[in-house]
C-alpha positions as CSV (number, residue, x, y, z in Angstrom):
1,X,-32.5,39.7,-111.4
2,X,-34.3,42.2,-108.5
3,X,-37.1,43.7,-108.8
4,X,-37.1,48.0,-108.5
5,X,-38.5,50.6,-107.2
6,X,-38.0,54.0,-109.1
7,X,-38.5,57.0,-106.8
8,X,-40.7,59.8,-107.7
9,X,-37.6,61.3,-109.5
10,X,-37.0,58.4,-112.4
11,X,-40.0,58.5,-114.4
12,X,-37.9,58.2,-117.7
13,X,-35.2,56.1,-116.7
14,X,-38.3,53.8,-115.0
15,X,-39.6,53.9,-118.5
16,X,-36.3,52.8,-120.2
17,X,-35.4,50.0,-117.7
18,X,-39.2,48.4,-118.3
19,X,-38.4,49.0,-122.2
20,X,-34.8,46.9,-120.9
21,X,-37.1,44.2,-119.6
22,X,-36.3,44.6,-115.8
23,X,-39.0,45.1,-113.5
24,X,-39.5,48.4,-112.1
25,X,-42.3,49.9,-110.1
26,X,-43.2,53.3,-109.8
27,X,-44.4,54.7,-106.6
28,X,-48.3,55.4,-106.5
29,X,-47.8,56.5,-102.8
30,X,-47.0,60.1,-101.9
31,X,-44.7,59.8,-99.2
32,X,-41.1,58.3,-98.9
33,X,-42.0,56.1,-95.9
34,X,-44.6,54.3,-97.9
35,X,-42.5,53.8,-100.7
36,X,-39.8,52.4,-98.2
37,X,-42.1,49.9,-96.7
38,X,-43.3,48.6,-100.0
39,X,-39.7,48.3,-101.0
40,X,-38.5,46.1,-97.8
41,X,-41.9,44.1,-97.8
42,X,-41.5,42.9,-101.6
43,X,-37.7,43.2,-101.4
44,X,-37.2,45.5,-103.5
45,X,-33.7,47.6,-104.9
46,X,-34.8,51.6,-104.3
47,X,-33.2,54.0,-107.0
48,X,-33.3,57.3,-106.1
49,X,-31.3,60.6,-106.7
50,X,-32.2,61.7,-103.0
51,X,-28.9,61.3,-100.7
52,X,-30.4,61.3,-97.8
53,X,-33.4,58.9,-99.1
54,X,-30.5,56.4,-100.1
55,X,-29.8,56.3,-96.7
56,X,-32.6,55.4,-95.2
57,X,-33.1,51.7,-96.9
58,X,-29.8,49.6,-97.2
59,X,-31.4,47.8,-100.4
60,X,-30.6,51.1,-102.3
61,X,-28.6,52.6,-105.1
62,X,-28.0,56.1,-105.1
63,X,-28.0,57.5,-109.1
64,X,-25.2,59.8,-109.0
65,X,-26.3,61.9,-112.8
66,X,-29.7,63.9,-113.4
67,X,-28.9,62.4,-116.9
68,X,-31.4,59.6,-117.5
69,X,-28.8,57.5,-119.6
70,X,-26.2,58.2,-117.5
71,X,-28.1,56.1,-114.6
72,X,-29.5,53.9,-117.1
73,X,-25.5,53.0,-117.4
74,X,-24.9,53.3,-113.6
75,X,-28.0,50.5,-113.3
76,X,-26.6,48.1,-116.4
77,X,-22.9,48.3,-114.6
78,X,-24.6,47.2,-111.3
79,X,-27.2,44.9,-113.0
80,X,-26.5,43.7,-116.3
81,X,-29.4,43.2,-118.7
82,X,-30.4,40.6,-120.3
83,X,-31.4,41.0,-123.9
84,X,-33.8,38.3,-124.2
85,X,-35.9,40.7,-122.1
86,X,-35.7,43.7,-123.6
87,X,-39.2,44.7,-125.2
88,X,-41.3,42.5,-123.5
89,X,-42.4,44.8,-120.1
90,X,-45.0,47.6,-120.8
91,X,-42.7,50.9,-120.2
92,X,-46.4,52.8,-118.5
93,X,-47.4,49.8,-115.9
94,X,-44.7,47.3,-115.9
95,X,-47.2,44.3,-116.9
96,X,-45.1,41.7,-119.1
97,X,-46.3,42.1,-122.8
98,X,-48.0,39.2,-124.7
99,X,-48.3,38.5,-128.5
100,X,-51.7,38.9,-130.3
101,X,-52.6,38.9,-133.4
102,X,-52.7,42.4,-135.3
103,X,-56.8,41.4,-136.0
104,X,-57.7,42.1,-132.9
105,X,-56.7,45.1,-133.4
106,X,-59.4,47.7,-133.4
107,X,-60.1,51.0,-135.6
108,X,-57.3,53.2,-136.5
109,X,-54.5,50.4,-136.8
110,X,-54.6,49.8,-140.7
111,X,-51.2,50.8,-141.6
112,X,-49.5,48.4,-139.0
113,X,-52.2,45.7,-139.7
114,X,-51.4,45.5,-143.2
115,X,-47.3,45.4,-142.2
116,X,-47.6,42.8,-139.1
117,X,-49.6,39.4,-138.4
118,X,-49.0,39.5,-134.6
119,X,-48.0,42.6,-132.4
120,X,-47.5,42.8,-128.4
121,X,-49.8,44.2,-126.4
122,X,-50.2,44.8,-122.7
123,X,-53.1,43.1,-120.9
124,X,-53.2,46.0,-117.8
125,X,-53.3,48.8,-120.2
126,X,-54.0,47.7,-123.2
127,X,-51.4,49.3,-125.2
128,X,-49.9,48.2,-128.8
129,X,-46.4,47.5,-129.5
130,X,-44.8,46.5,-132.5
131,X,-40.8,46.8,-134.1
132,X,-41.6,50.3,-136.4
133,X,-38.8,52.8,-136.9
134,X,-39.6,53.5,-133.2
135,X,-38.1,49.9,-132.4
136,X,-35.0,50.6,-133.5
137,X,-34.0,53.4,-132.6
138,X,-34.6,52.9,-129.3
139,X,-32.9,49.1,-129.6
140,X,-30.2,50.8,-131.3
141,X,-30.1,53.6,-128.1
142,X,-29.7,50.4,-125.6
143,X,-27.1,48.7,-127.2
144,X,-25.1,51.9,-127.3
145,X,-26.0,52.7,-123.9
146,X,-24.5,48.9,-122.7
147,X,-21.2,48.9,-124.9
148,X,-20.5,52.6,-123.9
């Protein structure tokens, strides 16, 4: 599977792919030649909504609807996902998600403490995951997306 770059453009569909378990980046650089450089030196697939931005880097894919699902379809077409990934990248950094246990949890997590024994969590960010109603909706969103 490649790796991706999101352009400044695809924050929410950058969001959903993570949530789809393929690796995306988001762009911390300002301009479009340092996000092409970072692209070509860790080989990486550009998605952009910029025509003449998809030009410029032959590794590209030019996302053809301002609607987030409809590229999030364009993308599974051109790069089917693979399920067994889906939930296990952090949707804000990208860092792959590990299991701990819900007491390690700090304050203000009682409710989903008393539901779960383990949880995912994201060791850049430190964010909590877990399957609540949240889970599978969005599940439930992807698997609609992919059949169509």
């Amino acid at each position: 599977m490649p790796k991706f770059m999101a352009d400044h453009m695809l924050g929410r569909t950058c969001r959903w792919m993570r949530i789809m378990g393929y690796d995306t980046q988001y762009p911390k650089c300002n301009s479009d030649n340092d996000i092409l450089k970072k692209c070509m030196r860790e080989d990486l697939v550009l998605l952009t909504r910029d025509y003449e931005f998809y030009k410029r880097y032959p590794k590209s894919v030019f996302l053809n609807s301002p609607d987030f699902k409809a590229q999030l379809k364009q993308i599974t077409e051109m790069f089917p996902p693979d399920p067994d990934l889906f939930f296990t990248r952090c949707p804000e950094c990208n860092a792959i998600l590990r299991v701990v246990e819900t007491k390690t949890m700090g304050e203000g997590f009682d409710l989903v403490k008393s539901r779960f024994e383990t949880v995912k969590q994201c060791p850049e960010c430190g964010k909590y995951y877990w399957e609540g109603s949240h889970y599978y909706r969005i599940r439930d969103e992807i698997n609609e997306l992919i059949k169509g």
